[in-house]
ROBA-632870 format. One record per residue (C-alpha): residue number from 1; residue in one letter; x, y, z. Coordinates in nm, 2 decimals. Example, Ala and Ser with C-alpha at 12.3 -4.5 7.8 and 13.67 -1.06 7.14 Angstrom:
# residues 2
<rec nr="1" rest="a" px="1.23" py="-0.45" pz="0.78"/>
<rec nr="2" rest="s" px="1.37" py="-0.11" pz="0.71"/>
//
This chain:
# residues 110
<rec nr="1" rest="x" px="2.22" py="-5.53" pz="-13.24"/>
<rec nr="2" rest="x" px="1.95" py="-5.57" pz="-12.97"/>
<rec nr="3" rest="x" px="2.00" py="-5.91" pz="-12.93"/>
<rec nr="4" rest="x" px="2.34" py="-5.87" pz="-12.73"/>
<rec nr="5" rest="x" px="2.32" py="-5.88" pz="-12.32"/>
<rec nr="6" rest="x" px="2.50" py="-5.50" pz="-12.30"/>
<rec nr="7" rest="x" px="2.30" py="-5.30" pz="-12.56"/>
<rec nr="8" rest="x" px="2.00" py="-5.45" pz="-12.38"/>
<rec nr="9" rest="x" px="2.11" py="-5.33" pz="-12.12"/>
<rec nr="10" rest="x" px="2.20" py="-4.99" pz="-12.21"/>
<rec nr="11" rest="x" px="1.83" py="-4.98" pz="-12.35"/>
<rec nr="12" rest="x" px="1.70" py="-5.09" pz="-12.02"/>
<rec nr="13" rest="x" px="1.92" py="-4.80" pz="-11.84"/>
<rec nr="14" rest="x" px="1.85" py="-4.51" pz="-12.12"/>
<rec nr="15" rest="x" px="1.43" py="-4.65" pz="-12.08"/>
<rec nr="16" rest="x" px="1.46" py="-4.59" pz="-11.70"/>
<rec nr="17" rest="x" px="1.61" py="-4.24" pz="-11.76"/>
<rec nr="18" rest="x" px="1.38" py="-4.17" pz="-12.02"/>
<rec nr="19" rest="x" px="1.09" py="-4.21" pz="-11.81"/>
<rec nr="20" rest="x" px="1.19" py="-4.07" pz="-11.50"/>
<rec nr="21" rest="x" px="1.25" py="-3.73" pz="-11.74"/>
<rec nr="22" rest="x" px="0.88" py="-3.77" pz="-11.84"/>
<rec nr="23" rest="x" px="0.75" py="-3.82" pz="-11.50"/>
<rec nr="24" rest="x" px="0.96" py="-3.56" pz="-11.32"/>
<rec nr="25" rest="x" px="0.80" py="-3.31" pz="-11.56"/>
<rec nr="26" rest="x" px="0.44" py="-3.46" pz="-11.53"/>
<rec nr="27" rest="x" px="0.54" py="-3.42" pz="-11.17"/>
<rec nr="28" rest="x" px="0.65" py="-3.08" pz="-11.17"/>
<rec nr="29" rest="x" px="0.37" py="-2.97" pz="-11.45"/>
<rec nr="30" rest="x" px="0.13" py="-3.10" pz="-11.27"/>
<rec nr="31" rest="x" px="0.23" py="-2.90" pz="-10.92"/>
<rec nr="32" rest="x" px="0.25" py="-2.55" pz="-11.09"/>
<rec nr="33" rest="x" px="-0.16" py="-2.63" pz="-11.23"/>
<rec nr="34" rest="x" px="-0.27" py="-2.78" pz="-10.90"/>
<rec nr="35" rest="x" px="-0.17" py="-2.41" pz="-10.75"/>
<rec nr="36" rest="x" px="-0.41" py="-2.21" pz="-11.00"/>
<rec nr="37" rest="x" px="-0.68" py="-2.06" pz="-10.90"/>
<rec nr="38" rest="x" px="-0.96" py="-2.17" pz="-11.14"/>
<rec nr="39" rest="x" px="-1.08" py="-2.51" pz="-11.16"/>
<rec nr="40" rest="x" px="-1.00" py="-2.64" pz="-11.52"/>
<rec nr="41" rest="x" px="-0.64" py="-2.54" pz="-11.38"/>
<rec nr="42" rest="x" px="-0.66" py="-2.74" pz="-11.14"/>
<rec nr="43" rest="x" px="-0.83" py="-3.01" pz="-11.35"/>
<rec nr="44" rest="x" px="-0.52" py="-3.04" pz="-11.56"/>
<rec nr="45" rest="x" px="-0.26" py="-3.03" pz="-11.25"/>
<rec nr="46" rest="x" px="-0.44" py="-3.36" pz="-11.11"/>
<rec nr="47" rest="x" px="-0.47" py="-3.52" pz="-11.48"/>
<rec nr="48" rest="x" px="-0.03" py="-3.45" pz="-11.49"/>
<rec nr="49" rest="x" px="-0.04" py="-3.59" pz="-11.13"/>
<rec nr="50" rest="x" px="-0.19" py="-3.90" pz="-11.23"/>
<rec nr="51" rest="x" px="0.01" py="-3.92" pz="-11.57"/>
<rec nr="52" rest="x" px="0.30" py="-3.90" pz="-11.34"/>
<rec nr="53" rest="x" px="0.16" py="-4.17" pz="-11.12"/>
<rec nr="54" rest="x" px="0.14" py="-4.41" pz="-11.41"/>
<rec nr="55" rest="x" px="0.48" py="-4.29" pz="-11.58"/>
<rec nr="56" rest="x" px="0.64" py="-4.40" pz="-11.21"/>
<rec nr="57" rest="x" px="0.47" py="-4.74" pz="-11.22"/>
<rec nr="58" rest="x" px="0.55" py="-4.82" pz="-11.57"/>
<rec nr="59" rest="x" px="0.93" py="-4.71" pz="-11.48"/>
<rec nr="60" rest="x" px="0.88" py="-4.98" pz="-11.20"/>
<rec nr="61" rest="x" px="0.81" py="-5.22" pz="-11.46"/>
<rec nr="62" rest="x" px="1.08" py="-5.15" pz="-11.65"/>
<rec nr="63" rest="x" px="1.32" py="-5.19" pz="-11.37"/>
<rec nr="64" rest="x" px="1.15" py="-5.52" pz="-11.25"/>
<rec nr="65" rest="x" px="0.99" py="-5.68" pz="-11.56"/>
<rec nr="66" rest="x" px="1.29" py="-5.87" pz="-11.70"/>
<rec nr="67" rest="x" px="1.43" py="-5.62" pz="-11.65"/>
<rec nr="68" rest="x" px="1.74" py="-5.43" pz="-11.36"/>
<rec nr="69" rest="x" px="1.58" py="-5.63" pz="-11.03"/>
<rec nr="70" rest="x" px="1.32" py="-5.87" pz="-11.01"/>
<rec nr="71" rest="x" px="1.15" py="-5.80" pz="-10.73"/>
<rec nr="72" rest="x" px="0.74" py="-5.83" pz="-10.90"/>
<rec nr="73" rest="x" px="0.51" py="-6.10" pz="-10.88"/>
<rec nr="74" rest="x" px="0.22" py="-6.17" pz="-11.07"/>
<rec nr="75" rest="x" px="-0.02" py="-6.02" pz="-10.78"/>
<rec nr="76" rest="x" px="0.23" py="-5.68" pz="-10.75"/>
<rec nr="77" rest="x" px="0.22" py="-5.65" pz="-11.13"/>
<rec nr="78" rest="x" px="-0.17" py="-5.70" pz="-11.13"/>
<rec nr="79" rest="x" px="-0.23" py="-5.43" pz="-10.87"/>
<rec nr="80" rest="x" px="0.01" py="-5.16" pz="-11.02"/>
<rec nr="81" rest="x" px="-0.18" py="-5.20" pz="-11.36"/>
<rec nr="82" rest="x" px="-0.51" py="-5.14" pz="-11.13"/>
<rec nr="83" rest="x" px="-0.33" py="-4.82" pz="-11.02"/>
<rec nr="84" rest="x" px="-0.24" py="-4.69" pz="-11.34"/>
<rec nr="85" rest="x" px="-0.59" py="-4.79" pz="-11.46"/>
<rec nr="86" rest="x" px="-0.81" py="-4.67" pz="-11.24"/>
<rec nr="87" rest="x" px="-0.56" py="-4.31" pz="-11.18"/>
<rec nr="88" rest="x" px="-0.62" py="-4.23" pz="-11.54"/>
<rec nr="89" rest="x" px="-0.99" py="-4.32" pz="-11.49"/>
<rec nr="90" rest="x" px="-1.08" py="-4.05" pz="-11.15"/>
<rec nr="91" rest="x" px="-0.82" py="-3.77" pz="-11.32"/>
<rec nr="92" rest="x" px="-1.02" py="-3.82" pz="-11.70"/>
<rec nr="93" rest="x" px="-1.35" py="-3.80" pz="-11.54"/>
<rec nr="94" rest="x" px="-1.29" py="-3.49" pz="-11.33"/>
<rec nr="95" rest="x" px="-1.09" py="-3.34" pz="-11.64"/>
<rec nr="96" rest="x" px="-1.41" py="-3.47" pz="-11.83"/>
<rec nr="97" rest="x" px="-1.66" py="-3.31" pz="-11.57"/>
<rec nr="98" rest="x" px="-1.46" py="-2.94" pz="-11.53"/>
<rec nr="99" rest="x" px="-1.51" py="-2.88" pz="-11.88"/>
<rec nr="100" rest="x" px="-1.83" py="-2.99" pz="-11.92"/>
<rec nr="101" rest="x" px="-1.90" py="-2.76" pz="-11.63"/>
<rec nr="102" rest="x" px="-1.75" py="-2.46" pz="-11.89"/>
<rec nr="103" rest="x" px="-1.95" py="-2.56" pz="-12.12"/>
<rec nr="104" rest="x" px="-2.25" py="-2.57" pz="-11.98"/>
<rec nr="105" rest="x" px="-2.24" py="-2.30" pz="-11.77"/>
<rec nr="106" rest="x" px="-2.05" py="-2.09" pz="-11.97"/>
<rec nr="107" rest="x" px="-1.81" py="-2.05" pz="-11.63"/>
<rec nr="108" rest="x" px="-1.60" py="-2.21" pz="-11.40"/>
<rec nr="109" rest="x" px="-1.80" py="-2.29" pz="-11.10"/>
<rec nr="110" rest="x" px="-1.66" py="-2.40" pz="-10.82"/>
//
């Protein structure tokens, strides 16, 4: 079923959409948090940013990894993995840090 050139393709397509869903609401998610006013708030707004940050990426791979266009090299594909690596490192240690912040101080400190 797989194996034929158009079903791939409609996987390819409905993989694209798929993602772009996700990422618009990690997107949007991640804007309403980034507005709160305490800091775990905006703790989890930046960990949806960068969620949407690798979502997009991964999309790009999608499109470009054997994929719709092939427009990645091995140095492009190397650096957007850095990205979505090192995003989801900074936004999990600042997640990481706010709460540990709550739980040590029994607050939210600025």
């Amino acid at each position: 079923m797989l194996e034929s050139c158009s079903a791939l393709i409609i996987w390819k397509f409905a993989t694209v959409a798929l993602g772009s869903a996700a990422v618009t609401m990690s997107t949007l998610l991640g804007i309403h948090f980034i507005r709160a006013t305490r800091p775990i708030g905006k703790a989890v707004g930046l960990m949806l940013i960068g969620e949407a940050v690798g979502g997009a990426i991964t999309i790009l791979f999608a499109i470009t990894t054997d994929g719709i266009v092939d427009i990645g090299t091995p140095v492009t594909s190397m650096v957007m993995r850095w990205v979505i690596f090192l995003t989801a490192m900074a936004t999990s240690a600042h997640l990481a840090y706010q709460t540990w912040k709550i739980e040590v101080y029994g607050d939210e400190r600025e």
